[in-house]
C-alpha atoms as an extended CHARMM CRD file, in Angstrom:
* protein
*
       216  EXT
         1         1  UNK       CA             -9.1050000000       -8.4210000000        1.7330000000  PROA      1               0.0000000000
         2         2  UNK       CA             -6.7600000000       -7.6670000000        4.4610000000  PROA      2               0.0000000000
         3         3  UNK       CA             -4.8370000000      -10.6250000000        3.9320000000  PROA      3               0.0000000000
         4         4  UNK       CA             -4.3390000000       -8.7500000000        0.3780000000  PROA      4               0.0000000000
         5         5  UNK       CA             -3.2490000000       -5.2400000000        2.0660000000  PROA      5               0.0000000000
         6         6  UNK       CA             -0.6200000000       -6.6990000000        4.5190000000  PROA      6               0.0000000000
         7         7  UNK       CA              0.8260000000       -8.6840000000        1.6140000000  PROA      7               0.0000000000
         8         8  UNK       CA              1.1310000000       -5.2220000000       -0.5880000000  PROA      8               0.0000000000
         9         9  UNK       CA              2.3670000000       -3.8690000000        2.5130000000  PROA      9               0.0000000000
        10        10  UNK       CA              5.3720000000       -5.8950000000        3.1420000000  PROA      10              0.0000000000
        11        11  UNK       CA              5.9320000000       -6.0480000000       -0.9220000000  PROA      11              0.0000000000
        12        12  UNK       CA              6.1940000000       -2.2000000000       -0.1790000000  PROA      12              0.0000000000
        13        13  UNK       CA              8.5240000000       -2.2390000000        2.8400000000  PROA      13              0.0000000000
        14        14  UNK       CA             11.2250000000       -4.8060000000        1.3690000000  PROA      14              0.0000000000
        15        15  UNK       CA             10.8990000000       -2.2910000000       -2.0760000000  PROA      15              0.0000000000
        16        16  UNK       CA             11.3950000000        0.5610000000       -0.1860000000  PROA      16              0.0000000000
        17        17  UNK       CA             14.6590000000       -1.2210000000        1.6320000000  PROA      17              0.0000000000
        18        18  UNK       CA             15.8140000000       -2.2400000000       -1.8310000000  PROA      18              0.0000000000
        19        19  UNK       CA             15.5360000000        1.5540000000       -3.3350000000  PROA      19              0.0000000000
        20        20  UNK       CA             17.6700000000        2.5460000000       -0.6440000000  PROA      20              0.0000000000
        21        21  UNK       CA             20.1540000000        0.2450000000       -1.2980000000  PROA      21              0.0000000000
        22        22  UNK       CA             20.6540000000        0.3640000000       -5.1810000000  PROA      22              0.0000000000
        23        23  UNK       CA             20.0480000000        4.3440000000       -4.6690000000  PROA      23              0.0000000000
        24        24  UNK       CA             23.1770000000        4.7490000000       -2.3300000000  PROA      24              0.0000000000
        25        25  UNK       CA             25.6930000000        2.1400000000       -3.3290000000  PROA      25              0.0000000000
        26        26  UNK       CA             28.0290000000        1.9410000000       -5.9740000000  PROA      26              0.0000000000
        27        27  UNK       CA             27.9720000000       -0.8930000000       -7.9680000000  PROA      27              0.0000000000
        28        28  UNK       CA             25.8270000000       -0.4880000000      -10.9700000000  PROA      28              0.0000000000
        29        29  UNK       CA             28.0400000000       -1.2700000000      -13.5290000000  PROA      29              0.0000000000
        30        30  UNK       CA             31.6390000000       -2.2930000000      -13.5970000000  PROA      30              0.0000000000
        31        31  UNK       CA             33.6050000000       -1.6960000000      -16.3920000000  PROA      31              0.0000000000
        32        32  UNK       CA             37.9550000000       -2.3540000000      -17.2470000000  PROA      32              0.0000000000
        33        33  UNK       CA             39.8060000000        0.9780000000      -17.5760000000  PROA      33              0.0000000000
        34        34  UNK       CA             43.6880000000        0.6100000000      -18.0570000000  PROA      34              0.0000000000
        35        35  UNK       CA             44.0050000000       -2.7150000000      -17.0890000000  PROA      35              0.0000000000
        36        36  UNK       CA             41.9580000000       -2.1660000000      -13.6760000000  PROA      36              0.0000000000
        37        37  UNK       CA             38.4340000000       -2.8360000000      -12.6860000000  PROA      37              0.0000000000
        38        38  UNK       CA             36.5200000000        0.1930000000      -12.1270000000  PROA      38              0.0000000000
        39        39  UNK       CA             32.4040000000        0.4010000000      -10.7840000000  PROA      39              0.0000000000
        40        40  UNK       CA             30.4180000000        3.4060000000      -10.1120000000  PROA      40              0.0000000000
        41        41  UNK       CA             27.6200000000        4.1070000000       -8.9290000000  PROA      41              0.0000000000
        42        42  UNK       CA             24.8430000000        7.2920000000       -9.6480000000  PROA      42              0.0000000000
        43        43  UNK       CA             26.7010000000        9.1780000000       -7.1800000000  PROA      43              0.0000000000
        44        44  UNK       CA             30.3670000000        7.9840000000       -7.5880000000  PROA      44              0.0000000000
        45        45  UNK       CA             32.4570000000        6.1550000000       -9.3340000000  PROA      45              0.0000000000
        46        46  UNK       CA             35.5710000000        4.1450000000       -7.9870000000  PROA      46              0.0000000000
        47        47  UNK       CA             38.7560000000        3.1400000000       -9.0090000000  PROA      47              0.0000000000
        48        48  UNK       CA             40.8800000000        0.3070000000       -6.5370000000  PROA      48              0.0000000000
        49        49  UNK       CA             40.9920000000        1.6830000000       -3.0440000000  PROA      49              0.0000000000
        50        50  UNK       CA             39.4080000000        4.7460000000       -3.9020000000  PROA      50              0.0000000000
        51        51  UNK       CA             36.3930000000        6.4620000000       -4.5650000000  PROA      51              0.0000000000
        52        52  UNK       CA             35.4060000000        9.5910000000       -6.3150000000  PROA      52              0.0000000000
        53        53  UNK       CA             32.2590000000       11.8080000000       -6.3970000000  PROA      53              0.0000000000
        54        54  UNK       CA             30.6690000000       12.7660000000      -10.2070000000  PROA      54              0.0000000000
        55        55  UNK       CA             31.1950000000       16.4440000000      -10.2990000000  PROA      55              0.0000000000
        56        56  UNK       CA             30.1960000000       16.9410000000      -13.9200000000  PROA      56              0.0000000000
        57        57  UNK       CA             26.3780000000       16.6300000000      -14.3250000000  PROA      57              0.0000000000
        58        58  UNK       CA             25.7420000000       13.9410000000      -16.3950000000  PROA      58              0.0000000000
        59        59  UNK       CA             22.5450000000       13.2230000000      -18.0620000000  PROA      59              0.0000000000
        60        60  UNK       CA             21.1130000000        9.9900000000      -17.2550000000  PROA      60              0.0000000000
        61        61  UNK       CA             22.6100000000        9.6410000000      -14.3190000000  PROA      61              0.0000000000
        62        62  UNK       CA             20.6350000000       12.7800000000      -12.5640000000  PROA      62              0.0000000000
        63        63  UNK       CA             17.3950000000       11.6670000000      -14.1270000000  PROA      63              0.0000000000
        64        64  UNK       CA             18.2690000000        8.0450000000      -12.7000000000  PROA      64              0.0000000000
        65        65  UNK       CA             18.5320000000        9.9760000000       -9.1010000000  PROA      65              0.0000000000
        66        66  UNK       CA             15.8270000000       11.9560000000       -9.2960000000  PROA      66              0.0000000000
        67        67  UNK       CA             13.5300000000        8.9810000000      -10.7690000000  PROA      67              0.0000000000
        68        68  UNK       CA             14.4850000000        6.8680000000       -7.8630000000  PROA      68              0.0000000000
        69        69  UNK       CA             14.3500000000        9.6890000000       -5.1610000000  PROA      69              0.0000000000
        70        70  UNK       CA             10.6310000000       10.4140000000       -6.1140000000  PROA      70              0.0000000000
        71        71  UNK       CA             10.1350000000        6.6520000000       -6.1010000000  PROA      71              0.0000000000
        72        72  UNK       CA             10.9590000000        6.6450000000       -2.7860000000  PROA      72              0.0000000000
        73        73  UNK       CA              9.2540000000        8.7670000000       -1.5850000000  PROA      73              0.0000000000
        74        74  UNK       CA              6.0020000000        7.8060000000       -2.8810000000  PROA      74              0.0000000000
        75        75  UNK       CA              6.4790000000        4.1760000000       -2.4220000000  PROA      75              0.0000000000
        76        76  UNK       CA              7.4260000000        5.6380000000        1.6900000000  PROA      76              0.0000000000
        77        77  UNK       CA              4.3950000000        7.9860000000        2.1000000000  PROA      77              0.0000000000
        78        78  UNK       CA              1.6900000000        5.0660000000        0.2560000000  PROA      78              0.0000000000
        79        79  UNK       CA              3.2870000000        2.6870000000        3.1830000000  PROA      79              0.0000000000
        80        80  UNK       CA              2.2990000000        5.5080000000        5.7070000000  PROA      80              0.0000000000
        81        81  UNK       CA             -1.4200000000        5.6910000000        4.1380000000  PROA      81              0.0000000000
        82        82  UNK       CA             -1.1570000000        1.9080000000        3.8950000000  PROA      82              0.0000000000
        83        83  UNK       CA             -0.8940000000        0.9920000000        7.4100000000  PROA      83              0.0000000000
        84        84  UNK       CA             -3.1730000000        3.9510000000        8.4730000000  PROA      84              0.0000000000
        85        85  UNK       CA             -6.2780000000        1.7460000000        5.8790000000  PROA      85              0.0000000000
        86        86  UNK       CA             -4.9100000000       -1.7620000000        7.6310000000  PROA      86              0.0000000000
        87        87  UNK       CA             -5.2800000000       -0.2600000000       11.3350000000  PROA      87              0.0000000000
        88        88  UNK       CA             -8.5500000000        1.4500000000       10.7130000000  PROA      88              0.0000000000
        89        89  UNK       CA             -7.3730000000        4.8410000000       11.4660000000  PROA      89              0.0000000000
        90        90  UNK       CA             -9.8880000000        6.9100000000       12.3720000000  PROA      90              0.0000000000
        91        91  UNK       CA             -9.1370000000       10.3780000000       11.1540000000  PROA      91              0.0000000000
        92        92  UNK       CA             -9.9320000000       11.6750000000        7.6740000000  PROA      92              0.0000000000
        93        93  UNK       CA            -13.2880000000        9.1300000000        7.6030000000  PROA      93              0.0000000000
        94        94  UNK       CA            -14.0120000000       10.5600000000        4.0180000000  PROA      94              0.0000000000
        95        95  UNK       CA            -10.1630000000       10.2220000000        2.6750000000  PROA      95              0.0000000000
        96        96  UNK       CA            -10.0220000000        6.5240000000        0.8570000000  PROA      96              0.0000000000
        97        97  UNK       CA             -6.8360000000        5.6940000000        2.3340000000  PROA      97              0.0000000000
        98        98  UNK       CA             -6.4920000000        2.2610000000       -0.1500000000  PROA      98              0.0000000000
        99        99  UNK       CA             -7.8190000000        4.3320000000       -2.8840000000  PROA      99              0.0000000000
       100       100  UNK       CA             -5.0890000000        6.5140000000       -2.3950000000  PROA      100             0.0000000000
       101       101  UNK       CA             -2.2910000000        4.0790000000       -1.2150000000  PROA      101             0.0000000000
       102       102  UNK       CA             -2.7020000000        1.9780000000       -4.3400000000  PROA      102             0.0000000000
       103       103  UNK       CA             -2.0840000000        5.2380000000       -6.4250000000  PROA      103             0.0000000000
       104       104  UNK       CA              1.1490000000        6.5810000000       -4.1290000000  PROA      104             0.0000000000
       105       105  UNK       CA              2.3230000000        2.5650000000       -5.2750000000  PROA      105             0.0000000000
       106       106  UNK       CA              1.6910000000        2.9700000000       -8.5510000000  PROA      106             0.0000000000
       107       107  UNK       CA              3.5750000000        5.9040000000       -9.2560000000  PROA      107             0.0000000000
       108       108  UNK       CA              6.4340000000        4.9720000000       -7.3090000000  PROA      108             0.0000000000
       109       109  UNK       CA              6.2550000000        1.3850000000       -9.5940000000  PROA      109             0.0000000000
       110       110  UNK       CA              6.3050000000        3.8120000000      -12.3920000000  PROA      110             0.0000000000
       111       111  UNK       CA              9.5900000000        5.8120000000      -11.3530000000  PROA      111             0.0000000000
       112       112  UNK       CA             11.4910000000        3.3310000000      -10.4840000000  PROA      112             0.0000000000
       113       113  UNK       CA             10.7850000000        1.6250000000      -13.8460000000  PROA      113             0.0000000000
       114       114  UNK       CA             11.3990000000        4.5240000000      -15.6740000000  PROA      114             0.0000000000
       115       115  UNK       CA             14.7780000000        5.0070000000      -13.9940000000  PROA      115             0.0000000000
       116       116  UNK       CA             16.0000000000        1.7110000000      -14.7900000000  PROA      116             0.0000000000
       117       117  UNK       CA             15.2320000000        2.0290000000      -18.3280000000  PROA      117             0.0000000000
       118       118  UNK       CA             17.1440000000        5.7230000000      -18.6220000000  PROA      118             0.0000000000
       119       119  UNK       CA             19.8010000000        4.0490000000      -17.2920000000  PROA      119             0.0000000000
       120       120  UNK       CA             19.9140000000        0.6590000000      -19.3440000000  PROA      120             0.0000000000
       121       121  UNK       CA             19.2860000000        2.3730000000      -22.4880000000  PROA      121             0.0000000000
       122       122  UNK       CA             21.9160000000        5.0760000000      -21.8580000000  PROA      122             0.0000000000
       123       123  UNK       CA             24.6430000000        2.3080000000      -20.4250000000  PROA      123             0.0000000000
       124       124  UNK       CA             24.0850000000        0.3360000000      -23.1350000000  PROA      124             0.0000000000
       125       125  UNK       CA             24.7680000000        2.6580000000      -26.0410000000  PROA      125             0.0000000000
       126       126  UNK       CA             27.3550000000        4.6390000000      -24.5200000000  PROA      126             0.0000000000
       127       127  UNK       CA             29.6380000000        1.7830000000      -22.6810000000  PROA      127             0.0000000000
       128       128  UNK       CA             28.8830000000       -1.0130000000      -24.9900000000  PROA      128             0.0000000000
       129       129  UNK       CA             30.6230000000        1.4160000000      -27.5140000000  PROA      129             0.0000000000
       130       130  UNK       CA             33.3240000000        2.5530000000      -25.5080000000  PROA      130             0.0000000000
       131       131  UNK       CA             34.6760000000        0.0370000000      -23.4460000000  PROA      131             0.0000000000
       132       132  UNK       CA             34.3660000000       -3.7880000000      -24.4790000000  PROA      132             0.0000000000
       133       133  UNK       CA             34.5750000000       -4.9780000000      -20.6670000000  PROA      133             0.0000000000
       134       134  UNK       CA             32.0660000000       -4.0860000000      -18.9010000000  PROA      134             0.0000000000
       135       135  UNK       CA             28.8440000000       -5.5060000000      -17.0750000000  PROA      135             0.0000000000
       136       136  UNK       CA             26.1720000000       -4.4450000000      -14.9510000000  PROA      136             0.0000000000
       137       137  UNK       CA             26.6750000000       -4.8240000000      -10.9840000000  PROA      137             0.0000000000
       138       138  UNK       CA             24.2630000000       -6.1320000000       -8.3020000000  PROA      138             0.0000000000
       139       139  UNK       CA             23.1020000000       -2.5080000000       -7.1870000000  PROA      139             0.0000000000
       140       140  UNK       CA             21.9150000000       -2.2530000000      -10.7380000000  PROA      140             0.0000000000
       141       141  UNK       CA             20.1970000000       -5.2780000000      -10.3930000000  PROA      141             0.0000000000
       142       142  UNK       CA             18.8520000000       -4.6950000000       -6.9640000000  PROA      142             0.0000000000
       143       143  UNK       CA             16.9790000000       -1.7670000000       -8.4520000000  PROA      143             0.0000000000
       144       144  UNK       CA             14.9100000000       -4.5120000000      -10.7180000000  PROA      144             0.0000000000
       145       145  UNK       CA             14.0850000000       -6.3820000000       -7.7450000000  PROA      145             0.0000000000
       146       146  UNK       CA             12.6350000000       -3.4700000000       -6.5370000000  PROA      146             0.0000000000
       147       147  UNK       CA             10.7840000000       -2.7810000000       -9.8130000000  PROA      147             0.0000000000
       148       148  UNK       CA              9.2560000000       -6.1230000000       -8.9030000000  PROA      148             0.0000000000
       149       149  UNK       CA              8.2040000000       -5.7410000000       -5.6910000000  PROA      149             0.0000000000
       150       150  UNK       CA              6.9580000000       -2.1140000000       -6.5060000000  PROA      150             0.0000000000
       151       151  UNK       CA              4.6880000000       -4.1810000000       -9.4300000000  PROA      151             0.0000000000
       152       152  UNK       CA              3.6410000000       -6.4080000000       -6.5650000000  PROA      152             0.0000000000
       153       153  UNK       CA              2.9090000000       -3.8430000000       -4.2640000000  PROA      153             0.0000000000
       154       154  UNK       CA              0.2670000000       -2.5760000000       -6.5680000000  PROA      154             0.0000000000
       155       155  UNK       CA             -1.2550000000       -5.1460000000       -7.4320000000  PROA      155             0.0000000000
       156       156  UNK       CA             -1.9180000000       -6.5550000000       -4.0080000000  PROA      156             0.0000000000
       157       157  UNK       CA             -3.2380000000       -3.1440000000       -2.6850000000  PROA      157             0.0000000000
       158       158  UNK       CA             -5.3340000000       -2.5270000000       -6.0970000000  PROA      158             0.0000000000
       159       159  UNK       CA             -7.0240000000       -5.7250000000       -5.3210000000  PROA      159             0.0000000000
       160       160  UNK       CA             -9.0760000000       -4.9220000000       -2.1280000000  PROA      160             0.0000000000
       161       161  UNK       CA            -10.2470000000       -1.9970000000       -4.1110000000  PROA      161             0.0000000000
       162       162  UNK       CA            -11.7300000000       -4.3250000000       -6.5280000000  PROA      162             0.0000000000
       163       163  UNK       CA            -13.0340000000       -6.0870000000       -4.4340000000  PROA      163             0.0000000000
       164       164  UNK       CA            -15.1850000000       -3.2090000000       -2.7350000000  PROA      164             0.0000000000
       165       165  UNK       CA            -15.9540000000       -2.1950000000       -5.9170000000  PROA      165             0.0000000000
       166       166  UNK       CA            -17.7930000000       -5.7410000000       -7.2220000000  PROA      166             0.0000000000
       167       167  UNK       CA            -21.7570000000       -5.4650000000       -7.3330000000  PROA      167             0.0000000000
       168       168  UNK       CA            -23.0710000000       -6.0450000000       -4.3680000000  PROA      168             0.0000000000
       169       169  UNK       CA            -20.4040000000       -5.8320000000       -2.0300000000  PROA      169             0.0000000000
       170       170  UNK       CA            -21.0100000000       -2.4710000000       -0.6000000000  PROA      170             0.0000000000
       171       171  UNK       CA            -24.2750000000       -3.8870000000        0.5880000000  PROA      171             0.0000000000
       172       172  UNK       CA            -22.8510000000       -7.2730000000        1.9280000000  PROA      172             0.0000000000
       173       173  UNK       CA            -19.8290000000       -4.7770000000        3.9310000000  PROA      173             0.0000000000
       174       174  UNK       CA            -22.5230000000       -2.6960000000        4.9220000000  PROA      174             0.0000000000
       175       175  UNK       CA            -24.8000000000       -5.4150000000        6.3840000000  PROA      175             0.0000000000
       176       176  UNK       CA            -21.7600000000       -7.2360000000        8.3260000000  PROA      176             0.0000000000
       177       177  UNK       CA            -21.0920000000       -3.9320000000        9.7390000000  PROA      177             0.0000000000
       178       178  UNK       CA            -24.5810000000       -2.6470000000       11.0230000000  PROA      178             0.0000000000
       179       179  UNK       CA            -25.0510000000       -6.6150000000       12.5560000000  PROA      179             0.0000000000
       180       180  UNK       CA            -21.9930000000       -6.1450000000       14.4990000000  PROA      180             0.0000000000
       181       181  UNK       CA            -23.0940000000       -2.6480000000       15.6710000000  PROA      181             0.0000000000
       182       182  UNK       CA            -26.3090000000       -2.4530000000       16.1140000000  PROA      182             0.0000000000
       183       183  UNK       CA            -28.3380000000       -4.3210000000       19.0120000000  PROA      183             0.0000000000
       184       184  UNK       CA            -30.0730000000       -7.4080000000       19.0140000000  PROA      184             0.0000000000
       185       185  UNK       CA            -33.4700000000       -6.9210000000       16.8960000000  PROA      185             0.0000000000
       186       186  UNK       CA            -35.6280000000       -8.3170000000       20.0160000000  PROA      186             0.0000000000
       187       187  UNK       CA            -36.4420000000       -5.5000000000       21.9960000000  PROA      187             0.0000000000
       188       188  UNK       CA            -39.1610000000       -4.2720000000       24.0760000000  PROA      188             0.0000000000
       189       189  UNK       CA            -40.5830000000       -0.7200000000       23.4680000000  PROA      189             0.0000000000
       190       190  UNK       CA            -41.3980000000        0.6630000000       26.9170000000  PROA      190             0.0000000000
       191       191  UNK       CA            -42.3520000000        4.0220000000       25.1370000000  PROA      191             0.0000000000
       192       192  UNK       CA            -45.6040000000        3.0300000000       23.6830000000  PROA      192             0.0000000000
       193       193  UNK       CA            -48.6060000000        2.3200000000       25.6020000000  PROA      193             0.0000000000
       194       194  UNK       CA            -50.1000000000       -0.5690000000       26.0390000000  PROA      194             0.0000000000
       195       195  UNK       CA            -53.4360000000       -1.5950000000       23.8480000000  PROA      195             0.0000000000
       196       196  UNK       CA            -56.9640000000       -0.7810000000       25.0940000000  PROA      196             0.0000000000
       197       197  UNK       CA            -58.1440000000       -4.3080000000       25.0110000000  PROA      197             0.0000000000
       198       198  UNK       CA            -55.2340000000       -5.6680000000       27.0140000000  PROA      198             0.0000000000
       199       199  UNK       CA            -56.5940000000       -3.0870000000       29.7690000000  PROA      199             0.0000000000
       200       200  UNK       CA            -60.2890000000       -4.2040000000       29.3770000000  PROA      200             0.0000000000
       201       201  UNK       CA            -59.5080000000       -7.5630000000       29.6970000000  PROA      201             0.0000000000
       202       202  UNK       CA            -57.6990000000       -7.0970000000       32.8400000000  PROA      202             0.0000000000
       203       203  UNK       CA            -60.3650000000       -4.7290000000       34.1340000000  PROA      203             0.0000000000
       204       204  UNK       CA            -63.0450000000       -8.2010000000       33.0670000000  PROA      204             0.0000000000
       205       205  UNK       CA            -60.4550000000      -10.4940000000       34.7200000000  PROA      205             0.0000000000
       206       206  UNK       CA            -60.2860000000       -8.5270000000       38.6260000000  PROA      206             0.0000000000
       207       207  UNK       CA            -64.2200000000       -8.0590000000       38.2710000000  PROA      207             0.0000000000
       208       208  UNK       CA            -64.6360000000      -12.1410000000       37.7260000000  PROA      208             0.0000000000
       209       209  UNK       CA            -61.9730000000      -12.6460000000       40.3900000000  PROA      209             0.0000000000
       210       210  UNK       CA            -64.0860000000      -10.2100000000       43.2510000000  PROA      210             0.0000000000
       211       211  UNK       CA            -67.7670000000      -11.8920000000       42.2360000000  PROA      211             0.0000000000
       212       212  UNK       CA            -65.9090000000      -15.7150000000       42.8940000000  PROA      212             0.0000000000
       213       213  UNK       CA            -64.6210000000      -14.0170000000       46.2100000000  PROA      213             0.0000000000
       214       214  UNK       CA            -67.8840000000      -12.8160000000       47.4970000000  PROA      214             0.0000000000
       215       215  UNK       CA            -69.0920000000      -16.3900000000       46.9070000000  PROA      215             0.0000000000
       216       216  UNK       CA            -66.8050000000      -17.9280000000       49.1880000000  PROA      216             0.0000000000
């Protein structure tokens, strides 16, 4: 089960890494404008040597951003949760910290994929018309790899909850952990008293003893 959590952890880690990247660089598409190559980027766009901000707001682009911001941000906090559930954090007992990490995954899997579909469908119909030389970058497809490993993500943390969820299990968890807890089952009870007829036959056993004595 663990084995499961640590690998949805680390899918989560190099996704989070790659949503930073294809978030903050400039290269999703590149496109020929008056016989040079221009890229941009969903904050700027850049001609040769230079590169410019987008002042006017533009559709797609600031759903893209805010798509893959909130992505981000879920995918970061379900890593928090994450590794609080692998190290067996001790505070908020009640809280299902999988439970809850799988969902933060899922939703950031979600935004992400919903971003890159804004933006495909939306490139696609708008430069395909307007220029005829143009092709998506490697931030663009950075942010599938990330898609990816946000799919992964989920599935590898959705899997120990299915696990604790199979008949029976909570019963077999529960018995591994009261054996390693409790004490051993052998024990001697010192607080009740000992039966009457051990104490008459030691009372029958110093009598024989003192009658063989007088005989001596």
């Amino acid at each position: 089960m663990y084995s499961f959590m640590g690998g949805g952890l680390f899918c989560a880690g190099v996704g989070n890494i790659l949503l930073i990247v294809s978030t903050a660089t400039d290269y999703w598409m590149q496109y020929r404008q008056s016989s040079n190559y221009m890229h941009q980027g969903l904050w700027r766009y850049c001609t040769p040597g230079k590169c410019f901000p987008h002042n006017d707001s533009i559709a797609h682009l600031d759903a893209t951003r805010a798509l893959m911001i909130l992505s981000l941000l879920a995918c970061f906090i379900g890593i928090i949760i994450g590794i609080m559930a692998f190290i067996h954090y001790s505070s908020f007992d009640r809280f299902d910290k999988t439970f809850a990490a799988g969902i933060l995954f899922f939703i950031s899997c979600f935004f992400v994929f919903l971003a890159m579909a804004v933006y495909t469908g939306v490139t696609i119909n708008y430069y395909g018309k307007r220029y005829g030389n143009w092709r998506f970058s490697w931030s663009y497809i950075i942010g599938w790899v990330s898609v990816v490993l946000t799919f992964f993500q989920v599935y590898f943390t959705c899997v120990p909850i299915g696990c604790m969820n199979a008949p029976g299990a909570g019963t077999h968890i529960r018995q591994v952990r009261s054996s390693s807890t409790t004490k051993p089952w052998i024990q001697l009870n010192t607080s009740r008293p000992f039966p009457t007829s051990w104490k008459h036959s030691d009372h029958s056993l110093s009598v024989i003893n003192k009658k063989n004595i007088n005989k001596l």
